[in-house]
NUNU-712850 format. One line per 4 residues: number of its first residue (from 1); their letters; for each residue z, x, y of C-alpha. Coordinates in nm, 2 decimals, padded with zeros to 4 digits. Layout:
NUM	a	Z/X/Y | ...
This chain:
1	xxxx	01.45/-01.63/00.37 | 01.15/-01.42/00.45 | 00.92/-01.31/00.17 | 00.76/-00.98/00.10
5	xxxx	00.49/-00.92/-00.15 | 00.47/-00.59/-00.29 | 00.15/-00.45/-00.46 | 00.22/-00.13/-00.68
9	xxxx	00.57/-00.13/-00.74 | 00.67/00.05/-01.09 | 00.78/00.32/-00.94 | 00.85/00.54/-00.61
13	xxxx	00.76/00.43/-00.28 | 00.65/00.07/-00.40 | 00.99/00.02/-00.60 | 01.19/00.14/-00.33
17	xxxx	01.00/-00.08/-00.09 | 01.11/-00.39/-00.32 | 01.49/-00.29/-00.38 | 01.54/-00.22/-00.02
21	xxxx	01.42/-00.56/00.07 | 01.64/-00.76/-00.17 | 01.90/-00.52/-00.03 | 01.82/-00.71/00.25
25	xxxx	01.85/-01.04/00.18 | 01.44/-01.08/00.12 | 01.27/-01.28/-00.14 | 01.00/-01.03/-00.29
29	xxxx	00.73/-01.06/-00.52 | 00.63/-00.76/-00.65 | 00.33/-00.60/-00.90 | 00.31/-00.38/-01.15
33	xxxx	00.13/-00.27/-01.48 | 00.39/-00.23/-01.77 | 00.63/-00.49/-01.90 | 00.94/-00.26/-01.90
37	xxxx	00.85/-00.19/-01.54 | 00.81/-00.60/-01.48 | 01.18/-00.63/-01.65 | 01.33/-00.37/-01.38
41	xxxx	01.16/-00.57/-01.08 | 01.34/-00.93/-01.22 | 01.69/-00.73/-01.29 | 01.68/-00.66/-00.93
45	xxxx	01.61/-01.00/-00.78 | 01.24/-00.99/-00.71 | 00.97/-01.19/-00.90 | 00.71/-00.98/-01.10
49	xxxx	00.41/-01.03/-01.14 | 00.19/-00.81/-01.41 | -00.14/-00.68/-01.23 | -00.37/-00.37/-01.32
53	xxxx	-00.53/-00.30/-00.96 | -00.84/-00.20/-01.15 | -00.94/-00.52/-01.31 | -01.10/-00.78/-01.11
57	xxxx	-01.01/-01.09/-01.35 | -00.62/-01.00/-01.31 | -00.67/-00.97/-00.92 | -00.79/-01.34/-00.92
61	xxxx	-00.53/-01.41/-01.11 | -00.29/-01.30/-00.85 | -00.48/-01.52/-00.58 | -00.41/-01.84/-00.79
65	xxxx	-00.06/-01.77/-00.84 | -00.03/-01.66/-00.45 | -00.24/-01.94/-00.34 | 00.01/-02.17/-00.19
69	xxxx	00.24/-01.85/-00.04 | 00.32/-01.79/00.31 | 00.41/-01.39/00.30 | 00.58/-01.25/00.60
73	xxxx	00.53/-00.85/00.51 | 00.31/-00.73/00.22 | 00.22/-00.39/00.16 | -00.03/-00.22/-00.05
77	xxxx	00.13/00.11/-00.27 | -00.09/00.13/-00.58 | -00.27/00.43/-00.58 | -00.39/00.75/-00.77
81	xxxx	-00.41/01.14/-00.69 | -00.67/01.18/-00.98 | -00.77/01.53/-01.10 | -00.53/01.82/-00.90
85	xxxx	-00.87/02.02/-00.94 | -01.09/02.08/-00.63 | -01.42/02.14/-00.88 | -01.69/01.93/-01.00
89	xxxx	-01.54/01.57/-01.02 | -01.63/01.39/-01.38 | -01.77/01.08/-01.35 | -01.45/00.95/-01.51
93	xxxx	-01.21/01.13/-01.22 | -01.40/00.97/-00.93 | -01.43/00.63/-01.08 | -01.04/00.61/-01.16
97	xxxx	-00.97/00.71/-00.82 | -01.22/00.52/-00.64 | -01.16/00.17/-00.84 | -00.79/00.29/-00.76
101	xxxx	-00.77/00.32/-00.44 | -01.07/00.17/-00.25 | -01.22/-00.14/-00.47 | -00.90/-00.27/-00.54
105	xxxx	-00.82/-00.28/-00.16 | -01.14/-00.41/-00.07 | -01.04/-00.70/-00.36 | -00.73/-00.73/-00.30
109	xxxx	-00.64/-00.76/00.13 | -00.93/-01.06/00.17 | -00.64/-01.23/-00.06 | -00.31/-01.13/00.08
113	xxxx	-00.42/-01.12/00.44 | -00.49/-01.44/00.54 | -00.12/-01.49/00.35 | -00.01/-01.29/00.60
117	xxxx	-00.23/-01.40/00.89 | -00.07/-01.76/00.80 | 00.30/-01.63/00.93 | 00.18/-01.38/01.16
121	xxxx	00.33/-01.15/00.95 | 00.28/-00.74/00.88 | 00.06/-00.60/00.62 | 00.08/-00.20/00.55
125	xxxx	-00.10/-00.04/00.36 | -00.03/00.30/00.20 | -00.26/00.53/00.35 | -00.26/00.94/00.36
129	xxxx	-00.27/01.19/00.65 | -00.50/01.36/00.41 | -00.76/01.10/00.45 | -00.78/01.16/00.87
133	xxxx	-01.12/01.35/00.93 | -00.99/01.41/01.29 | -00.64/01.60/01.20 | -00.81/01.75/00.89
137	xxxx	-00.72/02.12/00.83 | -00.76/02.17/00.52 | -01.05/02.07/00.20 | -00.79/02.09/-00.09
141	xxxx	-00.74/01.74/-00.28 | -01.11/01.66/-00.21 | -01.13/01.33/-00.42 | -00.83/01.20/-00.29
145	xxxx	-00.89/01.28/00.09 | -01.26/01.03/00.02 | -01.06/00.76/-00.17 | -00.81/00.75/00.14
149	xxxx	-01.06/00.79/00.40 | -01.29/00.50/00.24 | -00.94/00.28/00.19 | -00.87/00.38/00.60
153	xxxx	-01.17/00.21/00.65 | -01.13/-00.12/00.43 | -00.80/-00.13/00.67 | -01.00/-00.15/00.99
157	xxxx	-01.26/-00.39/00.83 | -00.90/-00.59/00.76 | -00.79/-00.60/01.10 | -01.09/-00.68/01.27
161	xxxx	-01.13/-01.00/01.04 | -00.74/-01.10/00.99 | -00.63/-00.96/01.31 | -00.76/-01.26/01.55
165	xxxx	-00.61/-01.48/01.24 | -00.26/-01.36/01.29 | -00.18/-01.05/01.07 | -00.13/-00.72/01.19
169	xxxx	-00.28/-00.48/00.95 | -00.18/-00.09/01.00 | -00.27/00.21/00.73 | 00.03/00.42/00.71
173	xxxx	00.10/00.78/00.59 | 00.42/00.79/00.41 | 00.52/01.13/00.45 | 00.54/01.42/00.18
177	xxxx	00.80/01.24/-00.04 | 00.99/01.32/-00.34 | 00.80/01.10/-00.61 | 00.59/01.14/-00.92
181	xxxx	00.29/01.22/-00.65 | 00.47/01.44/-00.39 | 00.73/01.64/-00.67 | 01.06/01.73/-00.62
185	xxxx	00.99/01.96/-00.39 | 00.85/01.74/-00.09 | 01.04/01.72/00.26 | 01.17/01.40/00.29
189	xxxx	01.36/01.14/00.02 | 01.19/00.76/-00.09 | 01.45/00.61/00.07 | 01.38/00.77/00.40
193	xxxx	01.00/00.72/00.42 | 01.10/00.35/00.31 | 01.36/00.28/00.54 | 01.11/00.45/00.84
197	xxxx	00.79/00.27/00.69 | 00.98/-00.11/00.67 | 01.11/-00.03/01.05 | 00.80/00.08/01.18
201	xxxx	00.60/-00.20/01.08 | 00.83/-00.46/01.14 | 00.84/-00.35/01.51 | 00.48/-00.33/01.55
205	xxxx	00.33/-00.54/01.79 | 00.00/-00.70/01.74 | -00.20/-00.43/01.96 | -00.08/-00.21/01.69
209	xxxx	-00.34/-00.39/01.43 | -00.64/-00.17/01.32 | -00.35/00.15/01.38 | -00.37/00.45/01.14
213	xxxx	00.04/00.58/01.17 | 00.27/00.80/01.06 | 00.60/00.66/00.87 | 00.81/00.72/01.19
217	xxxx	00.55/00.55/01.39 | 00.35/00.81/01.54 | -00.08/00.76/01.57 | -00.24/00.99/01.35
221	xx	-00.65/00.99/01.40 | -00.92/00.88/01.18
């Protein structure tokens, strides 16, 4: 039975990520903050673990409990908009984001990647299109579009480590999607960007490691 290990998965794209792989037949361990959250991962099958991305004691924590685990996919979901304002960001918005979204990752994959690396497995981690500086056409979302570009770059310093180790590491942009983040007016459903984003990196190939894609596969730049 292969294992996935899901980081972030309380609610949309992380949740669905973890039911669609017990649909599957998959053992998956699977993160999130709040106990009633915890209780919904176990009633589906997977095996919760409680972690706040933001503090650095629970995030070694993780590593002991993970320490003897051979993970064949792990992904990365937890993440933050932060302040829907394009003003002067409080020193509170930018560190919530930042600790969110770019110190946790730069925690968090020196853990799970050699995990992967070990099986030669996939890791993914949930990326933007709004943090590509090349296909940038737009400013709005200003804090969010740093945090993503400074977590696309904790992804390449991944892959150039872990990639000769065995994992392929690849930042992906899920889509506008119909969650908390995206509202209910966004183009396409969880379920599709999940079913899309578990295809697409299962068929990678290793000279996809260090990529920046799109859920359906295709390149976006940095």
């Amino acid at each position: 039975m292969p294992t996935a290990l899901i980081i972030g998965a309380s609610r949309g794209i992380g949740h669905e990520l973890a039911r669609q792989y017990r649909q599957d037949g998959w053992r998956v361990i699977a993160t999130a903050r709040q106990q009633q959250d915890l209780d919904n991962l176990a009633a589906m099958g997977a095996e919760p673990h409680a972690l706040d991305v933001t503090d650095a004691d629970a995030i070694a924590g993780l590593g002991w409990k993970l320490d003897d685990e051979k993970i064949d996919t792990a992904w990365l979901v937890a993440g933050v908009y932060g302040p829907r304002h394009d003003g002067f960001p409080t020193q509170q918005d930018f560190d919530a984001v930042m600790h969110t979204n770019v110190l946790a990752a730069m925690r968090l994959l020196p853990i799970v990647a050699p995990l992967v690396a070990a099986t030669r497995g996939k890791l993914g981690v949930l990326s933007s299109r709004m943090g590509s500086i090349g296909a940038r056409s737009s400013a709005s979302g200003s804090l969010y579009r740093a945090s993503k570009a400074a977590l696309n770059s904790v992804l390449a310093d991944t892959a150039l480590t872990y990639g000769p180790q065995g994992a392929t590491c690849i930042a992906f942009h899920p889509g506008w999607v119909q969650t908390d983040m995206g509202g209910s007016g966004a183009a396409i459903s969880v379920e599709h960007s999940v079913r899309d984003l578990r295809a697409t990196l299962a068929q990678a190939k290793v000279d996809a490691n260090g990529s920046f894609l799109n859920y359906d596969g295709d390149p976006i730049p940095w």
